[in-house]
C-alpha positions as CSV (number, residue, x, y, z in Angstrom):
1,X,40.3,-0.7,-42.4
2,X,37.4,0.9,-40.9
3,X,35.4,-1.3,-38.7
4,X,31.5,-1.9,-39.1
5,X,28.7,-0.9,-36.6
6,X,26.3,-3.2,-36.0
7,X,22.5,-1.8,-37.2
8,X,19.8,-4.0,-34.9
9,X,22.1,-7.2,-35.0
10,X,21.7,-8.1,-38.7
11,X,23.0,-5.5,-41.3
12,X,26.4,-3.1,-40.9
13,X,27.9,-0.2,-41.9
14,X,30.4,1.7,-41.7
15,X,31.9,3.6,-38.6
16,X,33.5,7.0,-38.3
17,X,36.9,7.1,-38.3
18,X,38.1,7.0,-34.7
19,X,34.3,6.0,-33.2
20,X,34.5,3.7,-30.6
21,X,33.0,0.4,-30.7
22,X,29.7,-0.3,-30.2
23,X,28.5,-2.2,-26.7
24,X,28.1,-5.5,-26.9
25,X,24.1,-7.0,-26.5
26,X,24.3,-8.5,-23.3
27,X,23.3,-6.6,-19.7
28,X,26.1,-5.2,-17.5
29,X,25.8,-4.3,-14.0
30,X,26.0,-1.3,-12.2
31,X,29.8,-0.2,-11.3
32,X,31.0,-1.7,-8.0
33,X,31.3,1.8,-6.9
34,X,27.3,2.6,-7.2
35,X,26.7,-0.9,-5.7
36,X,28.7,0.2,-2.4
37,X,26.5,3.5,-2.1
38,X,23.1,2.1,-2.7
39,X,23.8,-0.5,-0.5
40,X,25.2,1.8,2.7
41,X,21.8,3.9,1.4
42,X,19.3,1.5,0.5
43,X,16.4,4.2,1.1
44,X,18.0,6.4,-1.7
45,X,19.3,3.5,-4.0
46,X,17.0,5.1,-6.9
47,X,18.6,8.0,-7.0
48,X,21.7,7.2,-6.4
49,X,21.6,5.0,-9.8
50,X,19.9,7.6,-11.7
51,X,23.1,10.3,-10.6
52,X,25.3,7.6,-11.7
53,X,23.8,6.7,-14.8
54,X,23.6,10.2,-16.3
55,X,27.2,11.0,-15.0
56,X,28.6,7.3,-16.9
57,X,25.8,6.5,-19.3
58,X,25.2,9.8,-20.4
59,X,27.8,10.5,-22.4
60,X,28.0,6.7,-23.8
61,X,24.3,7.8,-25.3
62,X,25.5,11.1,-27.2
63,X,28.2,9.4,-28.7
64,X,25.6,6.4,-29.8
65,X,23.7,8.7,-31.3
66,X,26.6,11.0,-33.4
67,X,27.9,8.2,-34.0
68,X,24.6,6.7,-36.0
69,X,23.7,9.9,-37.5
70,X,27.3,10.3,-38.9
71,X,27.1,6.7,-40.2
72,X,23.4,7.4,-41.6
73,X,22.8,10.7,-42.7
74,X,19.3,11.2,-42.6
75,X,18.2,8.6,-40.3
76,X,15.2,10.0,-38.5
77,X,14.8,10.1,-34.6
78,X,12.3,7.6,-34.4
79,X,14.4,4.9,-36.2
80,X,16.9,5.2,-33.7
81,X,14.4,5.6,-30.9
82,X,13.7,1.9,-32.4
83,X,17.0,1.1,-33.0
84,X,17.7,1.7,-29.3
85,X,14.4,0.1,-27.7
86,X,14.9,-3.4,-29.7
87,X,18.7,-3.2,-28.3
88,X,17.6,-2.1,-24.5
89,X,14.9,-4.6,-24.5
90,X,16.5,-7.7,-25.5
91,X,19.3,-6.8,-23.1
92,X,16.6,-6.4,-20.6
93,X,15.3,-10.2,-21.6
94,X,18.6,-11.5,-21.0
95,X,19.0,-9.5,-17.5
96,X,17.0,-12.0,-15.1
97,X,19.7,-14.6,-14.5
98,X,22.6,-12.5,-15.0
99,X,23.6,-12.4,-11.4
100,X,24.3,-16.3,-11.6
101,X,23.2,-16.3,-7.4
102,X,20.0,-18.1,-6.0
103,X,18.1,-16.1,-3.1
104,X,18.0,-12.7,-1.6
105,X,20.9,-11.6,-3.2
106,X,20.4,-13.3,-6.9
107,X,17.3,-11.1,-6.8
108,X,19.2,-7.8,-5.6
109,X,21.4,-8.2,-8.3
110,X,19.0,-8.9,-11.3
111,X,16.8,-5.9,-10.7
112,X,19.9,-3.8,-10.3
113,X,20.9,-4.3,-13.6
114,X,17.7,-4.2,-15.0
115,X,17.5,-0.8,-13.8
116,X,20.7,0.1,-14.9
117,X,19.7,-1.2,-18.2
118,X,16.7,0.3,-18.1
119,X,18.4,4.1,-17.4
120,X,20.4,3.4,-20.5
121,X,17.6,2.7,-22.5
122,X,16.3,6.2,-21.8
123,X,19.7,7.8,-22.1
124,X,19.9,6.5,-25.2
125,X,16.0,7.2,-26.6
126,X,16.7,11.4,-25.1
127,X,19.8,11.5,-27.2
128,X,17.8,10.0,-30.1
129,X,15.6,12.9,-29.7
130,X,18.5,15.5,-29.7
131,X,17.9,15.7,-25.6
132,X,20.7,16.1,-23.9
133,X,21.8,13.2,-22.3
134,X,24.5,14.3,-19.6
135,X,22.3,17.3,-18.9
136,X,21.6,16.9,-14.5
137,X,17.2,16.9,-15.5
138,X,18.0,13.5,-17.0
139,X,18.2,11.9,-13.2
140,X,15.2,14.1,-12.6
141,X,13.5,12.0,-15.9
142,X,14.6,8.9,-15.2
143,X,12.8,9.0,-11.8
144,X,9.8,10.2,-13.1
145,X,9.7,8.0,-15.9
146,X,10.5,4.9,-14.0
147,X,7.9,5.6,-11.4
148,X,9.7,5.8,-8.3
149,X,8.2,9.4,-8.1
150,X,4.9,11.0,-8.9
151,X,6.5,14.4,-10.0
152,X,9.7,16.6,-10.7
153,X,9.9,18.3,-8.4
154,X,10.3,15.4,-5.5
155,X,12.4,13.7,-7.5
156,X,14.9,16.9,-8.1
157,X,14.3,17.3,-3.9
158,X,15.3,13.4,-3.5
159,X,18.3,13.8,-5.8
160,X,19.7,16.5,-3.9
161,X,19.2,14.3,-0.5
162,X,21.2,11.5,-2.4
163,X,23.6,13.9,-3.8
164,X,24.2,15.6,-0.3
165,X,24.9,11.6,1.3
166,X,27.0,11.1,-1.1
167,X,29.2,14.0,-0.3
168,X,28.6,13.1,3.4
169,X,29.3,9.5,3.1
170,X,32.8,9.9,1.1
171,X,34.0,12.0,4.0
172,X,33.1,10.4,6.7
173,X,32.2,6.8,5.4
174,X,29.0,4.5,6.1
175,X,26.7,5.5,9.3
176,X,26.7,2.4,11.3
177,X,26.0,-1.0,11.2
178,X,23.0,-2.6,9.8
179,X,21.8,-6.7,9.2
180,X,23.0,-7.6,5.9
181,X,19.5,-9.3,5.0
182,X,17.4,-6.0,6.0
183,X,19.6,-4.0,4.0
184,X,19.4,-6.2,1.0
185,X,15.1,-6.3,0.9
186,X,15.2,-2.9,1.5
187,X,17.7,-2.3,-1.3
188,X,16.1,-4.8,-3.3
189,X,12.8,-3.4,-3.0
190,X,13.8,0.2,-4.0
191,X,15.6,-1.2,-7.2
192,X,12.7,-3.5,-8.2
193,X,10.5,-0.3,-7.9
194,X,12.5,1.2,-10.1
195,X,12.6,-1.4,-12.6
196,X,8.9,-1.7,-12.3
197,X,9.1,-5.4,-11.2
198,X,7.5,-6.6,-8.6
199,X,10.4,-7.7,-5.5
200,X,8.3,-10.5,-4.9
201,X,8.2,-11.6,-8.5
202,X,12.1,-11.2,-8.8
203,X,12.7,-13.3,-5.4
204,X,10.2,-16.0,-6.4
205,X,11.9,-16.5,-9.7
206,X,15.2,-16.5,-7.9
207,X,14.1,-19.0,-5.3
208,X,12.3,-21.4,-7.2
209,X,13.8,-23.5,-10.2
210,X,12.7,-22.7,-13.4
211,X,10.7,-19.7,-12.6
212,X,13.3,-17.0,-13.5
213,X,13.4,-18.2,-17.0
214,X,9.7,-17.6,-17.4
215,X,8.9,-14.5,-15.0
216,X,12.3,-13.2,-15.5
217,X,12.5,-13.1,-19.3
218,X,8.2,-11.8,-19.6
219,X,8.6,-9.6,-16.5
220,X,11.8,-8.0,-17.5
221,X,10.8,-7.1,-21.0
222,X,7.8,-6.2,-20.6
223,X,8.4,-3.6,-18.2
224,X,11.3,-2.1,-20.2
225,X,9.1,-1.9,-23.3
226,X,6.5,0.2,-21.3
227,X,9.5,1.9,-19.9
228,X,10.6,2.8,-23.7
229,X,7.0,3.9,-24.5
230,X,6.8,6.4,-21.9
231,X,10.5,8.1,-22.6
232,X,9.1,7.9,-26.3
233,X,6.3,9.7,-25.6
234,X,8.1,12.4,-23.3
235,X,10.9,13.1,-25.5
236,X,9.6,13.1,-29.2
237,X,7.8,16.4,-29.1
238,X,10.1,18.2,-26.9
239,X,7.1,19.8,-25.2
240,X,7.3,18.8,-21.0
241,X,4.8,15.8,-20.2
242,X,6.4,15.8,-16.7
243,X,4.6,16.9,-13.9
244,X,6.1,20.2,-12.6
245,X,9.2,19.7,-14.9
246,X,10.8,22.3,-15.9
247,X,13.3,22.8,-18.5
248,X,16.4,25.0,-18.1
């Protein structure tokens, strides 16, 4: 019996033989893996996450998106630019308490996976678009997009920094020790910059009761819908609205 594929939570149909199944709407947080190197590089915690989400999310997107097109032939770009911002959106609504923690490291948490939600959402909006979505200029996108730099070409030079740690840090492991809480608001700081959420907003609606559900669940969405508007905007023509990007 061939299983169904979910179409914006309310109608199915079928999926190609052998497709795998589709994600389930609800956030997930970054791989234990990534977690360890933003935290030993808190500076570069932006692009270590966009490396990591174009080298795991990457392929997840291309497959979302043969996948749909097999199942609908004829479904234009747009609809599954929409079909992907309704899903990453409402994942994003659901991301601000996923952590389950109060405090400092509540916070840390919840705007890590809202950035790594976020990094799908644009994974998957590129492969809507017939972009490539494992291609290496996706990191350099997603930094641009997201804001945590101004232009291409600083983020390609920061990527290569993070890239080059990396290496370094798998060889010869984490360069000394630092305080756990100056790590974390430095780490935190980065991610919500990412996310484009204000830290301050994030710890306050950690800290005090009540408040995530209201700041977390406006905050979060809203900035991912903006997020989705942008990656929209960049990838439907296929013309470069990157500063200094350039295509291969």
């Amino acid at each position: 019996m061939t299983d169904s594929v979910p179409v914006d939570g309310e109608t199915t149909v079928p999926a190609p033989p052998g497709a795998p199944a589709e994600p389930q709407d609800a956030p997930e947080a970054p791989p234990v893996n990534l977690w360890d190197r933003m935290r030993d590089d808190p500076q570069y915690a932006p692009e270590h996450l966009a490396l990591e989400a174009v080298r795991r999310l990457g392929p997840e997107a291309a497959q979302w998106a043969a996948r749909e097109r097999a199942a609908r032939p004829g479904v234009s770009a747009d609809e599954l630019a929409d079909q992907a911002t309704r899903r990453f959106v409402n994942r994003a609504r659901l991301s601000g308490a996923v952590s389950g923690a109060a405090g400092l490291p509540g916070a840390v948490v919840d705007v890590g996976v809202l950035a790594w939600t976020q990094a799908r959402l644009v994974l998957h909006v590129a492969a809507a678009y017939g972009v490539d979505p494992v291609h290496p200029d996706r990191a350099t996108d997603l930094l641009v997009l997201q804001k945590v730099h101004k232009v291409a070409e600083s983020a390609r030079l920061a990527l290569g920094v993070a890239a080059g740690r990396e290496r370094a840090g798998a060889l010869f492991g984490a360069a000394g020790d630092r305080p756990l809480a100056r790590v974390l608001l430095q780490l935190g700081v980065r991610l919500a910059q990412m996310a484009g959420v204000r830290a301050a907003k994030r710890i306050f609606a950690k800290v005090v009761p009540g408040a995530a559900i209201v700041l977390g669940t406006w905050a979060n969405s809203s900035a991912t819908r903006d997020l989705a508007e942008r990656a929209r905007a960049h990838y439907r023509t296929g013309t470069d609205h990157l500063p200094e990007q350039r295509r291969p």
